[in-house]
N, C-alpha and C positions, 0 to 999 in steps of 0.2 A: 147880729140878728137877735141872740138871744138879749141882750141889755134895749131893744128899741121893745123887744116885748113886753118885757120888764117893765119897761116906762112907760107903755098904754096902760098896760096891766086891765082893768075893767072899764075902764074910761068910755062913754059912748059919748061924749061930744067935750068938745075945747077947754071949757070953766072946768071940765074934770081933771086935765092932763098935769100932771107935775110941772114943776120950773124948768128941769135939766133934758123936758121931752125933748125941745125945737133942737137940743145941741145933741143930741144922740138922733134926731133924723136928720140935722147936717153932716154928724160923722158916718153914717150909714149910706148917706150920700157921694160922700167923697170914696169910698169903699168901694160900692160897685164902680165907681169912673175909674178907679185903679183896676178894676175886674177888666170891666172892656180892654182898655188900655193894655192889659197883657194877653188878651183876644188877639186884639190886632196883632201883637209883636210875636206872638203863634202863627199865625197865618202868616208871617212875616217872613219867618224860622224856616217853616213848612215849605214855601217858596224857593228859598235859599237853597235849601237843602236839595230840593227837587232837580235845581240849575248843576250845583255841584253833582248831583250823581248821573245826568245828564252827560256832563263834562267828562267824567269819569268812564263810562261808559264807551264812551264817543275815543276816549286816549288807549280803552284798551280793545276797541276793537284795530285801531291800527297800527295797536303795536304786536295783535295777534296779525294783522297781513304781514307784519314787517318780519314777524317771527317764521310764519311759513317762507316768506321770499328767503332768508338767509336759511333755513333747514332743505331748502328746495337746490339752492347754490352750494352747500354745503353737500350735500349728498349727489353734486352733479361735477364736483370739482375732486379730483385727484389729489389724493395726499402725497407727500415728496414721495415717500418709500416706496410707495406703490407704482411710481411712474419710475424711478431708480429701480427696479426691481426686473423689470421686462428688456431696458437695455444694457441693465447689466449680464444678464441670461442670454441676449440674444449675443453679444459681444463674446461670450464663451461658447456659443453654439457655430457660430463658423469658424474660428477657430479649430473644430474636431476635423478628423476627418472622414470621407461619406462613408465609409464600414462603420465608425460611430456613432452616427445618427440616425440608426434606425435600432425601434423596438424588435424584442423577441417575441413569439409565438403570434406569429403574423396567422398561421393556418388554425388560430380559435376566433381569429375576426367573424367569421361569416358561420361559426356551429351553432346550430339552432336550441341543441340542448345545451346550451350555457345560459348564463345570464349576464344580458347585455344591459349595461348603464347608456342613456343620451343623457351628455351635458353638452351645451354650447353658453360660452362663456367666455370673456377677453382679461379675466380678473385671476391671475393666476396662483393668488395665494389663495382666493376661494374654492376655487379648484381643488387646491390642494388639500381645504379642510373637507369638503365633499366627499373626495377619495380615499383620503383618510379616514375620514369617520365610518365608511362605510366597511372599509377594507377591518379595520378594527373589531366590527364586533360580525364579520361574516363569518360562517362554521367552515366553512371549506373556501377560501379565497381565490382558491387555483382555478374555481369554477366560475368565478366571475369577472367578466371582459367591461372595459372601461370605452366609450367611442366618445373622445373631447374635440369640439368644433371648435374653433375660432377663429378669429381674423387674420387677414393677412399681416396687421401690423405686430400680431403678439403669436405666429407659428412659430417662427423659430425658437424663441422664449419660452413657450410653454412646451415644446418638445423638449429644451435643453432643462427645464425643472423635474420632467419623470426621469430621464434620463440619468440625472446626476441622484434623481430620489425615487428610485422604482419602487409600483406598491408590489412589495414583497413576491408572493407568486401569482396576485391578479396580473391579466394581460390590459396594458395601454393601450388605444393608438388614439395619437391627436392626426387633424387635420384643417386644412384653410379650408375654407366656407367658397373661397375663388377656386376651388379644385370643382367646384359644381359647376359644372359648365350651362346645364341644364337649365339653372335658376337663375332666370335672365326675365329683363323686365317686359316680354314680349310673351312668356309663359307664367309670370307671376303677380299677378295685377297688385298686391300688395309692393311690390318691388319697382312698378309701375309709377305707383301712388307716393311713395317715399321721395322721388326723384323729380315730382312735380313744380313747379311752380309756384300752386298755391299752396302745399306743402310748406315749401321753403319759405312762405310769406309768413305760414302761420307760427313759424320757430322763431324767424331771425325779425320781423320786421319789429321797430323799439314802440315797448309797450309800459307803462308805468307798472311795480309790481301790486300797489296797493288797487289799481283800477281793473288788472288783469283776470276775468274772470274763471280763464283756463288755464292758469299757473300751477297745477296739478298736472296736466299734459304736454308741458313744454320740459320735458325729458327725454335727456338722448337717446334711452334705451329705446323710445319710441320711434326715433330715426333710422336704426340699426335693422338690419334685417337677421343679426343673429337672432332679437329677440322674436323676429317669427318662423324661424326654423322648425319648430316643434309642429306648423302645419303640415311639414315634410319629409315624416319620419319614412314613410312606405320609400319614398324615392333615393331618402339617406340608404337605408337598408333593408336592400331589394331581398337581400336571402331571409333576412330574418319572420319569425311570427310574432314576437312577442318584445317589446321595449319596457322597459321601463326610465321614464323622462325624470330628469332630477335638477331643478334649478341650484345656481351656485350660490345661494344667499341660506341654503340649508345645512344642517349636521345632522348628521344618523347619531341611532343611538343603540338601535336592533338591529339583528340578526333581516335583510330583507327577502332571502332567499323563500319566504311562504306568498312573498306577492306573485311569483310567476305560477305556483298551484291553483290558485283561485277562480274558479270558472267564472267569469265576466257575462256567461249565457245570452250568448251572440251579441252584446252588447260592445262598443268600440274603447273606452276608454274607464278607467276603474278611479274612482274621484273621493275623496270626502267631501261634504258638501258642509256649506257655512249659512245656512240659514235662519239660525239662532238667533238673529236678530233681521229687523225690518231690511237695512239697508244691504243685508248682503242676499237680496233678491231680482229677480229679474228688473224689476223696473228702475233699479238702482245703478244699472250700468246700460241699457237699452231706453231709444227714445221712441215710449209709447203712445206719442201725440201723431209718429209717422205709421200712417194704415199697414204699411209693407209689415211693420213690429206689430201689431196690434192684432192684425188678423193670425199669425202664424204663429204669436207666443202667449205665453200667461204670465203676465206681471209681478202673481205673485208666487211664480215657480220657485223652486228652491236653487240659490247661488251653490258656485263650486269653487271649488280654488286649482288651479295649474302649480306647481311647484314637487308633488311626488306624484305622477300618474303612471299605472300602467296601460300600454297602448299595446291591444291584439293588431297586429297589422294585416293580420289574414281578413278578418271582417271590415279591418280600412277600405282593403282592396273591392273586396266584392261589394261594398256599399258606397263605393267611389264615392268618400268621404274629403277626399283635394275636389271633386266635381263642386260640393256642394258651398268647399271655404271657398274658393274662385267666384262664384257665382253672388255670392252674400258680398266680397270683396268689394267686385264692380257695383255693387247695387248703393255702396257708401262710398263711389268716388268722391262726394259733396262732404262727406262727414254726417250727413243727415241721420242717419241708423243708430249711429254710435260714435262718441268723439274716436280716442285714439286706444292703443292699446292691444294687448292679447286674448283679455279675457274675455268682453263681450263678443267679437267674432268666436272664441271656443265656448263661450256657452250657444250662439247661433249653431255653429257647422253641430256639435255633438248635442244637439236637441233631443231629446230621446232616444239619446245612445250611450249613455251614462251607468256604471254600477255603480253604487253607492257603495264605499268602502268603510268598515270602523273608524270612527274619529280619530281614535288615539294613535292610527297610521300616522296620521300629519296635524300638526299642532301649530297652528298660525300664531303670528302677532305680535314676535319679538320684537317685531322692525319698526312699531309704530307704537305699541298697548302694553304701558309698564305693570299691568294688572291682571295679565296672562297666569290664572294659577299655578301654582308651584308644583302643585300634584299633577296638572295635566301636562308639564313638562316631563316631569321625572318618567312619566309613563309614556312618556310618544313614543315613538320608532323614529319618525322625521322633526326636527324642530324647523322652523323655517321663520326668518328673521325678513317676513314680508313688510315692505313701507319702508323710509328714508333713512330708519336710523339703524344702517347696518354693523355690525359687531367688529367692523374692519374700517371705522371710521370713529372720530373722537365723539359725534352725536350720538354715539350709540349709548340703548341705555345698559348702564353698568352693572347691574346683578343679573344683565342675562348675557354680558361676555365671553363669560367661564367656561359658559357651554362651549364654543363656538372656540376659544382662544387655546384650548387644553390639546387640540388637533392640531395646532400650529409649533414644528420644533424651532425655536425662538434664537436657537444656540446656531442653527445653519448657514454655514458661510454668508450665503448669498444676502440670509438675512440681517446679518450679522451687517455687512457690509454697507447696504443700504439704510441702515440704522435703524431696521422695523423693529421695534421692541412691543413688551405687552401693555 
C-alpha cells in the first residue's frame, strides 16, 4: 500500500503517473486476491473447527453415559471378598453351639438411659467400621447399645462377626428384618410397592444405558426394604425415647454421646441440612409440576441429609408420624410425587419436624465429591461417604479411604482368609 502511494505520489491525472505505476497497481491487485483468498480459507478453518468440536463434544458426552452406566454397575456389583466374607462367617456360625450364639447384656436392650445406635445394613464389614469408629472415640462405651438389622441372607454372618469381634464393653444385638412379623405388605405400602409389577418392570425390564434416563434409580438398595426401615423406628423400638440412626457408608470420628442431650423442642428428627447449594433443595428431589407437591411444600425449602439423625420417638408417637409416611406412600403409588428412594418421602413425612443440627455433626460427600475440604473432614463427628464411590469398593476415591480403612483390622482371620486386604 505504501509503494502504490509512492507511485501516485501528487499525480491528479494519467500523463502524470510514473512508468512503474500500472505494475505496482497489478501487484496491489494480486495482494488483496491473496487477502480474500485466506478470507475464505478462515472461514473455511472456522467451520472445520466448529464440526470437530461438535464431534468432540457429542464423544464425550457418551462416554460420560458410558462412564455413569459402569460406576452405577460397579457400585451395584459385589466384590469377591465381600461376597466370601458372609459365607465364610455364616459357615462358622452354625457350626457353634446355641449357648454360643447369643450376645450378652441382653437386659441394656430396652434401657432408655442408654444410648441406642439403629443401623440396618446387609454389608458387614461396614458395620463393622460404623461400630468401631464409634466405639473408638465414645467416653464411656459400656453406655452404649448397638441395634444391627439385617437380612435374612447375612443374620447368621453378621452375628457370627460381633461374636468372634465383640465391641469391647458396648452391648450388640443384631437381628433379621423377617423377625418383623408386623412389616408386611398389607401394613406397609412402601413394602406393597416394592413387590409390584410395575416395580419390577421398572428394574428389570432391558433398557439401553446411554438412553436410560433413570439410571440413577435402578439401584438395589431401592428395592430392599432395609433401606426403608428408618420409617419404622417407634415400632423397631417400642420401649425406647430416643434413637439415634447411623447409615453404614459412615465413620465417626467424636465422642457422640452430646447428640442424646440436645433438646430437638418438640421437633421429631435432629438433621443437618445441605442447602448450600441449588440442588440440594426441595425441588430437586420432589416433582413440583404435581399440585399434591406444589400446594403443601416450598421448592425452595432447605434439603436435609438422612445418614446421622437423631430420632425422639416420643414425639414420633404422639404426632403419628408412620400415619403421615403411609399416607404420602400411597399417594406415589405411580411414582408421580417422587421417583424412588429415601430421601424425598423423609423430607415429605418430617416437613416441619426437623431441628437443624451443626454442620460439622455430619459431613457428606466422600462418596461422590473428591473436593470435600480437608478441614471439614478433620472437624466432623460423622464422615459419610454418600454416592457410589464407597471406601470399601476399588471406585472409591483414594485420599479419603484412610478415614474409613484405619477401623478395619486387616490382620483378622476371617479377613485374612477372604483375601480382603487395604
Amino acid at each position: 500500500m505504501k509503494e502504490v502511494q509512492r507511485a501516485l505520489g501528487d499525480a491528479s491525472k494519467d500523463s502524470e503517473l510514473p512508468r512503474n505505476a500500472y505494475d505496482k497497481l497489478k501487484a496491489m491487485e494480486q495482494t488483496l486476491l491473496k487477502g480474500k483468498q485466506i478470507q475464505d480459507d478462515c472461514a473455511a478453518v472456522v467451520k472445520k473447527l466448529r464440526a470437530m468440536l461438535h464431534s468432540a463434544e457429542e464423544q464425550l458426552r457418551v462416554h460420560k453415559k458410558q462412564t455413569l452406566f459402569l460406576t452405577h454397575l460397579t457400585a451395584k456389583t459385589m466384590p469377591k471378598g465381600l461376597h466370601c466374607l458372609p459365607l465364610r462367617l455364616s459357615t462358622e456360625y452354625f457350626m457353634l453351639n446355641s449357648s454360643q450364639q447369643h450376645f450378652p447384656n441382653k437386659e441394656k436392650l430396652d434401657d432408655p438411659k442408654l444410648y441406642h445406635y439403629a443401623l440396618f445394613s446387609d454389608n458387614i464389614l461396614a458395620a463393622a467400621v460404623v461400630v468401631n469408629s464409634t466405639i473408638t472415640h465414645a467416653k464411656d462405651p459400656s453406655k452404649h447399645v448397638f441395634h444391627v438389622v439385617t437380612d435374612r441372607l447375612n443374620y447368621a454372618a453378621m452375628k457370627m462377626w460381633f461374636l468372634a469381634n465383640p465391641p469391647g464393653k458396648a452391648t450388640i444385638h443384631v437381628q433379621n428384618v423377617e423377625e418383623f412379623t408386623w412389616l408386611n405388605s398389607s401394613y406397609s405400602p412402601v413394602l406393597k410397592q416394592l413387590g409390584s409389577p410395575s416395580m419390577i418392570d421398572f428394574y428389570f425390564r432391558n433398557r439401553r444405558a446411554e438412553s436410560d434416563p433413570n439410571l440413577k434409580f435402578r439401584n438395589p438398595k431401592y428395592l430392599s426394604i432395609m433401606n426403608h426401615l428408618r420409617f419404622y423406628l417407634p415400632e423397631i423400638f417400642p420401649k425406647l425415647d430416643k434413637v439415634l440412626f447411623l447409615d453404614d457408608d459412615i465413620v465417626v470420628q467424636k465422642d457422640l454421646t452430646p447428640l442424646w442431650s440436645i433438646n430437638l423442642k418438640g421437633k421429631v428428627i435432629g438433621v443437618v441440612e445441605t442447602c448450600g447449594e441449588s440442588f440440594h433443595r426441595f425441588d430437586r428431589y420432589l416433582n413440583f409440576s404435581n399440585p399434591l407437591i406444589s400446594k403443601n411444600f416450598d421448592p425452595r425449602a432447605c434439603g436435609w441429609a438422612f445418614g446421622m439423625n437423631v430420632f425422639d420417638l416420643y414425639e414420633w408417637r404422639k404426632q403419628k408420624i408412620t400415619e403421615v409416611y403411609h399416607k404420602w406412600q400411597n399417594l406415589n403409588q405411580d411414582r408421580t410425587l417422587w421417583k424412588l428412594g429415601t430421601l424425598p418421602p423423609g423430607l415429605i413425612t418430617f416437613w416441619n419436624r426437623t431441628y437443624a443440627l451443626d454442620k460439622l455433626w455430619h459431613v457428606l460427600g466422600l462418596g461422590y465429591n473428591p473436593n470435600v475440604p480437608q478441614k471439614d473432614i478433620e472437624r466432623a463427628a460423622v464422615i459419610h461417604y454418600n454416592g457410589n464411590l464407597k471406601p470399601w469398593l476399588e471406585i472409591g476415591i483414594p485420599k479419603f479411604r484412610n478415614y474409613w480403612e484405619k477401623f478395619v483390622d486387616y490382620d483378622q482371620l476371617y479377613l485374612r482368609e477372604c483375601n480382603i486386604t487395604p
